[in-house]
DOBA-848305 format. One record per residue (C-alpha): residue number from 1; residue in one letter; x, y negated, z negated. Coordinates in Angstrom, 2 decimals. Each point is the difference from the previous one (the first is absolute). Layout:
// residues N
   nr  rest        X        Y        Z
  NUM     a        X        Y        Z
...
This chain:
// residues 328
   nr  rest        X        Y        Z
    1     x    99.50  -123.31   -90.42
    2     x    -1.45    -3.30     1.16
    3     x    -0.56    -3.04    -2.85
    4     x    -3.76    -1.28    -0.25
    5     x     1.23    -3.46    -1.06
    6     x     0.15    -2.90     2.01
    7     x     2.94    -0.55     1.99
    8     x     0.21    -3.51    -0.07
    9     x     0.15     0.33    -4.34
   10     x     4.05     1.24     0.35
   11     x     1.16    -2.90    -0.20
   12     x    -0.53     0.65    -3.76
   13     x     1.38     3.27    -0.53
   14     x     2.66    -0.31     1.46
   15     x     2.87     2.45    -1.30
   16     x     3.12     0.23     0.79
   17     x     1.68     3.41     0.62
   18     x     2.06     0.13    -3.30
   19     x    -2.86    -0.85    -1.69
   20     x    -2.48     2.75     1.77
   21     x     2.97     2.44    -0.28
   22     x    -0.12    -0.84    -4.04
   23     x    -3.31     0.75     0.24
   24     x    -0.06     3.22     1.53
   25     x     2.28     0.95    -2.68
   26     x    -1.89    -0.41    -2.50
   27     x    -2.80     1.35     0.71
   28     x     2.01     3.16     1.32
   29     x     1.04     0.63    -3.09
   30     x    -2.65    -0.03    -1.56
   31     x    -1.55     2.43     2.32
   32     x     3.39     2.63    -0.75
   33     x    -0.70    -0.55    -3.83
   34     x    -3.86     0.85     0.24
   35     x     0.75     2.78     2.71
   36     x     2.61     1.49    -1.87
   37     x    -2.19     0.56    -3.15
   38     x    -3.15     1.25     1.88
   39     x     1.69     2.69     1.89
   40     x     1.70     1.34    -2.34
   41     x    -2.86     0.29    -2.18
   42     x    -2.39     0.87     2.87
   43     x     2.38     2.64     1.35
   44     x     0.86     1.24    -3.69
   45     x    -4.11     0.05    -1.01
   46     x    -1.44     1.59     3.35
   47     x     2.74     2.98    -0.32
   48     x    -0.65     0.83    -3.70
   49     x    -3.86    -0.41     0.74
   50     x    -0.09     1.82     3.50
   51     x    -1.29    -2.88     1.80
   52     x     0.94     0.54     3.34
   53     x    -1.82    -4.01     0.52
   54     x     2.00    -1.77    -2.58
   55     x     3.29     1.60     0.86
   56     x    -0.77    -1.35     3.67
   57     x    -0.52    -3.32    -1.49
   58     x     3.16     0.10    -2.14
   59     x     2.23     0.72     3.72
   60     x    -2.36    -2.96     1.37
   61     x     1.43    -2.51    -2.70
   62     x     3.40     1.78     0.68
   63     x     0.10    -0.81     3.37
   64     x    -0.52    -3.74    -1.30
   65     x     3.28    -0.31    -1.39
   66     x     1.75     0.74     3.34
   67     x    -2.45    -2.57     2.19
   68     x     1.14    -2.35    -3.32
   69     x     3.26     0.48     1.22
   70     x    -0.12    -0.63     3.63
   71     x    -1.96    -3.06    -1.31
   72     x     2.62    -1.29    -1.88
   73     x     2.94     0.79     2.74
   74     x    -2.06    -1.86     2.94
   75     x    -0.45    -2.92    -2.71
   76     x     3.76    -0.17    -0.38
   77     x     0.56     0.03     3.70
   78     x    -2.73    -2.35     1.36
   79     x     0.79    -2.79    -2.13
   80     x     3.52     0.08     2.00
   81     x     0.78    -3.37     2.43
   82     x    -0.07     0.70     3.64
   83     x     3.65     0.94     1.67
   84     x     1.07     0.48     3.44
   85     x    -1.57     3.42     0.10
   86     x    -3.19    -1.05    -1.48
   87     x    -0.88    -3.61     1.51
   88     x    -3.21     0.18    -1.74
   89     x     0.93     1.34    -3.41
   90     x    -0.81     3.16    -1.42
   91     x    -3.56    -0.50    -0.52
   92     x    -0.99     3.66     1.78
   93     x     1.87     1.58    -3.16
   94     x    -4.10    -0.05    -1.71
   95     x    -1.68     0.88     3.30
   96     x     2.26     3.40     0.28
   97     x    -0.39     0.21    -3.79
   98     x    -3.80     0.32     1.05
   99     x     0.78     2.70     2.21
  100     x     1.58     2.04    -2.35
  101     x    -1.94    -0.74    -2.55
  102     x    -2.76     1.36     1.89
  103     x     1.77     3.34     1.38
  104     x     0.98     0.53    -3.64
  105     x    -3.48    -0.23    -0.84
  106     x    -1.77     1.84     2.98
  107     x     3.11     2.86    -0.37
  108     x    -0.90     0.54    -3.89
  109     x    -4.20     0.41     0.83
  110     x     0.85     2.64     2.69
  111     x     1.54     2.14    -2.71
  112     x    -2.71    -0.73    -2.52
  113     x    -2.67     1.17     2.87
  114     x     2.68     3.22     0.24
  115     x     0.07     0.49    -3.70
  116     x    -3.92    -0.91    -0.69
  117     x    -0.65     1.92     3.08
  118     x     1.65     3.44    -1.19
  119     x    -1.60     0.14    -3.41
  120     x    -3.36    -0.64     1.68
  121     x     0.77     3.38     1.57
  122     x     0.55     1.73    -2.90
  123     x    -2.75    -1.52    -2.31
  124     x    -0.11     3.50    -2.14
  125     x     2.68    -0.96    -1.50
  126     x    -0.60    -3.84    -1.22
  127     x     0.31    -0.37    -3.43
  128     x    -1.85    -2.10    -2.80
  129     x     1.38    -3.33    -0.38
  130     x     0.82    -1.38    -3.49
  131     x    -1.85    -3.32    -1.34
  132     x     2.96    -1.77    -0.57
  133     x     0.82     0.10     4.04
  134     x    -3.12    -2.02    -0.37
  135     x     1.40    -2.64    -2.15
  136     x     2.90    -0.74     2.28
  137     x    -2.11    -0.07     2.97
  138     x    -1.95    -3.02    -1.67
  139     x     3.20    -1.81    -1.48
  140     x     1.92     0.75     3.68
  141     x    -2.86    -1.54     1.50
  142     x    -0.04    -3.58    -2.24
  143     x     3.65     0.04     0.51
  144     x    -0.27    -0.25     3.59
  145     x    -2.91    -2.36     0.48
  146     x     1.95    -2.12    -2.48
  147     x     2.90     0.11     2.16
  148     x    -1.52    -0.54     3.38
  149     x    -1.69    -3.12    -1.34
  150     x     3.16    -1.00    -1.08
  151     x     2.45     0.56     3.30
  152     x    -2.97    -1.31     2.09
  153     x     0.01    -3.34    -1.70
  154     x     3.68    -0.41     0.39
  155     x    -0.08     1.32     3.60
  156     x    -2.44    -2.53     0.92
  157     x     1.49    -2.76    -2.05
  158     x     3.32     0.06     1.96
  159     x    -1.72     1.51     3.48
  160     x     2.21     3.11     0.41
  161     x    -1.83     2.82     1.95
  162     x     2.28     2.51    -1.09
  163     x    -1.17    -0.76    -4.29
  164     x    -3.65    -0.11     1.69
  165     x     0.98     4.00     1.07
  166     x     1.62     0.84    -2.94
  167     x    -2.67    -1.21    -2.20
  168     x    -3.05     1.65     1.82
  169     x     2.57     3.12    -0.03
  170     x    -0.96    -0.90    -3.50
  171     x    -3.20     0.19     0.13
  172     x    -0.42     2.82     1.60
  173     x     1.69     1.88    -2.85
  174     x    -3.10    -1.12    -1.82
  175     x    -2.85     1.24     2.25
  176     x     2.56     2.98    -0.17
  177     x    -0.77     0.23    -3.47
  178     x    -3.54    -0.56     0.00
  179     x    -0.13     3.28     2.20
  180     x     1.82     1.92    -1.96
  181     x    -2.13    -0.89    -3.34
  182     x    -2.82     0.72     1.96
  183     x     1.49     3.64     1.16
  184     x     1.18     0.15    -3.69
  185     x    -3.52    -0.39    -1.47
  186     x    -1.42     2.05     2.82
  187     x     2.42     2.56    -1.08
  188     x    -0.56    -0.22    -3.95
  189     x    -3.98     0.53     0.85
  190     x     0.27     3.42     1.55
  191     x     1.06    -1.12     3.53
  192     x     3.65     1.22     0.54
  193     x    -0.11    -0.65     3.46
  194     x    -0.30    -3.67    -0.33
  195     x     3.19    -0.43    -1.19
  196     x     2.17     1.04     3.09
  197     x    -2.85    -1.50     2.14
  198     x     1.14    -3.48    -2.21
  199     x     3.62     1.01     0.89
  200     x    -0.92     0.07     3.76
  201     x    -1.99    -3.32     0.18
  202     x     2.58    -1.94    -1.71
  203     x     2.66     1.58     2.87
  204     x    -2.52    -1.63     2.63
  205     x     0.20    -3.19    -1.36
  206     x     3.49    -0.27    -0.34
  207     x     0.62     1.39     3.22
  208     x    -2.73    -2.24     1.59
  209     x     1.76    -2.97    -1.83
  210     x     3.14     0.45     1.54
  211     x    -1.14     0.74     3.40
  212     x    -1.65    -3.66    -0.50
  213     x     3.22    -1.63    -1.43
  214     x     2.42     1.58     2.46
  215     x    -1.87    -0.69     3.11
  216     x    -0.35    -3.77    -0.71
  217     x     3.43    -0.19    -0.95
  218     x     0.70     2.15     3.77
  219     x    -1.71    -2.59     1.41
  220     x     1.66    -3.35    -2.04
  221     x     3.22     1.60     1.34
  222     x    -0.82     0.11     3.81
  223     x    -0.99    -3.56    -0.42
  224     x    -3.86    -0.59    -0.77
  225     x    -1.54    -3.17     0.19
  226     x    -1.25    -1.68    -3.48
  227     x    -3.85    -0.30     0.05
  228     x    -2.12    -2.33     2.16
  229     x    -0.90    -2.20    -2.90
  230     x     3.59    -0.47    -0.61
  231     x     0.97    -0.80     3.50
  232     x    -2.71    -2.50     0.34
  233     x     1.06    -1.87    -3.19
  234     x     3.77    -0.50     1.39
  235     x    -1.59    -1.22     3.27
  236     x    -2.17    -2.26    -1.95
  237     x     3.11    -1.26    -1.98
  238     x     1.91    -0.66     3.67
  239     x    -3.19    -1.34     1.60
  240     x    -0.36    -3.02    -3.04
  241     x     3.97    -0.73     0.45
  242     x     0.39    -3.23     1.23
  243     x     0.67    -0.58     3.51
  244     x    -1.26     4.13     0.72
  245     x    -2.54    -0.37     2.70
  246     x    -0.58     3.82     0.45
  247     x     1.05     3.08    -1.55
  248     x     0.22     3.55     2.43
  249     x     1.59     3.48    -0.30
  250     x     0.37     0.06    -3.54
  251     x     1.52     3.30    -1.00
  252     x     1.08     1.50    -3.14
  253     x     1.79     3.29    -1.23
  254     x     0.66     0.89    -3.52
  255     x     3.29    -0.09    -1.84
  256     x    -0.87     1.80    -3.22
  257     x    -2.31    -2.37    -1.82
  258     x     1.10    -3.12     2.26
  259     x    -0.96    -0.90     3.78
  260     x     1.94    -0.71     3.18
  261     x    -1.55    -2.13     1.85
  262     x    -0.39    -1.47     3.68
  263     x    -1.86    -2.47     1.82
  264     x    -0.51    -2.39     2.55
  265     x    -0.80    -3.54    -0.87
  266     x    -1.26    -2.47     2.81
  267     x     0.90    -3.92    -0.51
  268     x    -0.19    -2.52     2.05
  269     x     1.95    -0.07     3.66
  270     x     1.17    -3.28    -0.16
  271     x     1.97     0.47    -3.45
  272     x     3.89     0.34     0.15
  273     x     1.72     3.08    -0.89
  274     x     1.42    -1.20    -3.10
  275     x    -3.72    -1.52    -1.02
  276     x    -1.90     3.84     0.98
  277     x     3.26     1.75    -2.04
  278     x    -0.76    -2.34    -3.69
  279     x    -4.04     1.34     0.64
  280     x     0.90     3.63     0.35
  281     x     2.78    -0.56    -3.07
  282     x    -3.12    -1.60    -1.84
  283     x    -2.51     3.03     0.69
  284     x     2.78     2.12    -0.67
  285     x     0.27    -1.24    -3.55
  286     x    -3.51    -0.71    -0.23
  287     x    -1.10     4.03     0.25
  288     x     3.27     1.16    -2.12
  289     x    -1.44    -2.35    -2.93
  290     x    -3.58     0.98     0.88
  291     x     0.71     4.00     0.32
  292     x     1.97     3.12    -0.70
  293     x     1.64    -0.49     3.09
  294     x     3.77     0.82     0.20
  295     x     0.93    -1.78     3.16
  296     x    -2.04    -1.83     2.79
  297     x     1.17     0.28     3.73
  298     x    -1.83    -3.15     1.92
  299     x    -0.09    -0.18     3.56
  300     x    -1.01    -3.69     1.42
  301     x    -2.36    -0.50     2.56
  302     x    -1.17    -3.16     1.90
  303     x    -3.73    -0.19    -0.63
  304     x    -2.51     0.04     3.04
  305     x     2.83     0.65     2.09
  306     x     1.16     3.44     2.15
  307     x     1.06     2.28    -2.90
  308     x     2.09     2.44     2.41
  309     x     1.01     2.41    -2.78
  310     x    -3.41     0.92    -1.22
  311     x    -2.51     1.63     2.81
  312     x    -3.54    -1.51    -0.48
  313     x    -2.80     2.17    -0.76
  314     x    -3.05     1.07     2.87
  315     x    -1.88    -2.99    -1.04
  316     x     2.75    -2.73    -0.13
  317     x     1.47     1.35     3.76
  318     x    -3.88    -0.68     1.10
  319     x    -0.30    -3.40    -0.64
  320     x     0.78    -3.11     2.07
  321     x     2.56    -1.83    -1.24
  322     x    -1.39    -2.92    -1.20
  323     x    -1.78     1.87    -2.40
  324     x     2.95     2.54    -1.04
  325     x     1.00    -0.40    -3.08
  326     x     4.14     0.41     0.85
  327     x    -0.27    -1.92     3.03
  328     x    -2.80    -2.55    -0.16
């Protein structure tokens, strides 16, 4: 759930967390509203028309209105200021919200693939759908699309991965329904089959969906570095600070939808202590203005001299050294 904009434009869009809690809200709501309404019809429809498909669809957009609610109780508790037990906030409230999210999701296609999977066996006895299942297979799917388009611009607007999940959760409630009004038609033309065979693709994809969610949230959790683009843009930013000479072992972890960050920054031997401590304070502030970075750890080194907490690579432990670059 990585952002294809450029790092360096957050400066911009910057938001605080009341305001991306507000946010997440909102468009939560609207999600229970829509979900609400389409389940209940889709569930209602699919049993009075014998669509196995559409009655799979309906316990799809159920199962939206309980990932709306662990949406809306990890927005209440990230947005809460750091304590003594949580030094860095509460911004892992949306990364486990991911997690669940995603077992929700991968938990509901497994019994879809049951369901889908038992009918299959006994195809003698699938019935003929109605035309009106149909109908709410076409409306269910405009519905949705409207609605991912919707919580995707919002989740991008205020950069929370967890509204990124939740809307393509979204979305694929529609390519849920465009299965199932393919099944449905299938079905109405003189192929019963293809409506349980609908019922069992849509299973996959929810099932393959959460796999996808809940493993990147797994991983968020046991600390994964942002992406190399990323990384290179805060080194960048602490590279053009001035008074930074170089910039090494930069490492981040994520804290929901922020970074930690650490890094070493190399100025020059000859400064004081108080004179290297304003640079790092400077590149400090420089990347938290610059980034979604919660906090910054520096680490001052003197520049072209013995650095004898970081081991140098093959290459650098091969050269003479005048031409080293930590001890020429």
């Amino acid at each position: 759930m990585n952002y294809q904009e450029n790092p360096q434009d957050h400066e911009d869009t910057e938001f605080s967390q009341a305001e991306r809690a507000a946010a997440a809200s909102r468009s939560t709501w609207v999600s229970v509203v829509v979900n609400v309404v389409l389940s209940t019809l889709q569930i209602m429809v699919g049993m009075l028309t014998k669509s196995q498909a559409l009655v799979a669809d309906g316990i799809h957009s159920l199962s939206d209105l309980v990932s709306d609610a662990v949406v809306l109780l990890a927005g209440h508790h990230s947005q809460k200021e750091a304590d003594e037990n949580h030094p860095y906030g509460h911004h892992r409230f949306e990364t486990a919200a991911s997690l669940v999210l995603g077992l929700l999701l991968l938990g509901v296609g497994v019994g879809m693939l049951w369901s889908a999977a038992l009918k299959l066996e006994d195809h003698a006895s699938i019935p003929r759908v109605h035309a009106s299942a149909l109908w709410v297979a076409g409306s269910a799917l405009v519905c949705k699309e409207l609605l991912f388009r919707y919580m995707l611009k919002v989740a991008k607007r205020v950069r929370s991965s967890m509204l990124v999940a939740n809307a393509w959760h979204a979305r694929s409630d529609a390519a849920s329904s465009l299965v199932v009004g393919i099944g449905i038609l299938g079905n109405l033309a003189g192929y019963p089959l293809l409506d349980p065979i609908a019922a069992l693709i849509v299973g996959f994809m929810v099932a393959r969906m959460g796999w996808t969610f809940g493993w990147d949230a797994l991983h968020d959790l046991m600390d994964r570095a942002v992406d190399e683009k990323e990384v290179e843009a805060i080194r960048q930013t602490l590279r053009d600070t001035p008074g930074v000479s170089g910039v090494h072992d930069v490492r981040t972890r994520r804290m929901g939808d922020m970074i930690v960050v650490d890094a070493h920054i190399e100025v020059d031997a000859q400064l004081t202590v108080e004179a290297g401590h304003d640079i790092a304070v400077a590149a400090q502030q420089r990347v938290l203005q610059h980034h979604r970075v919660l906090t910054l750890m520096t680490h001052v080194d003197p520049w072209k001299r013995p650095d004898l907490d970081h081991a140098p690579s093959p290459v650098e432990a091969s050269l003479p050294a005048t031409l080293n670059p930590r001890q020429g």
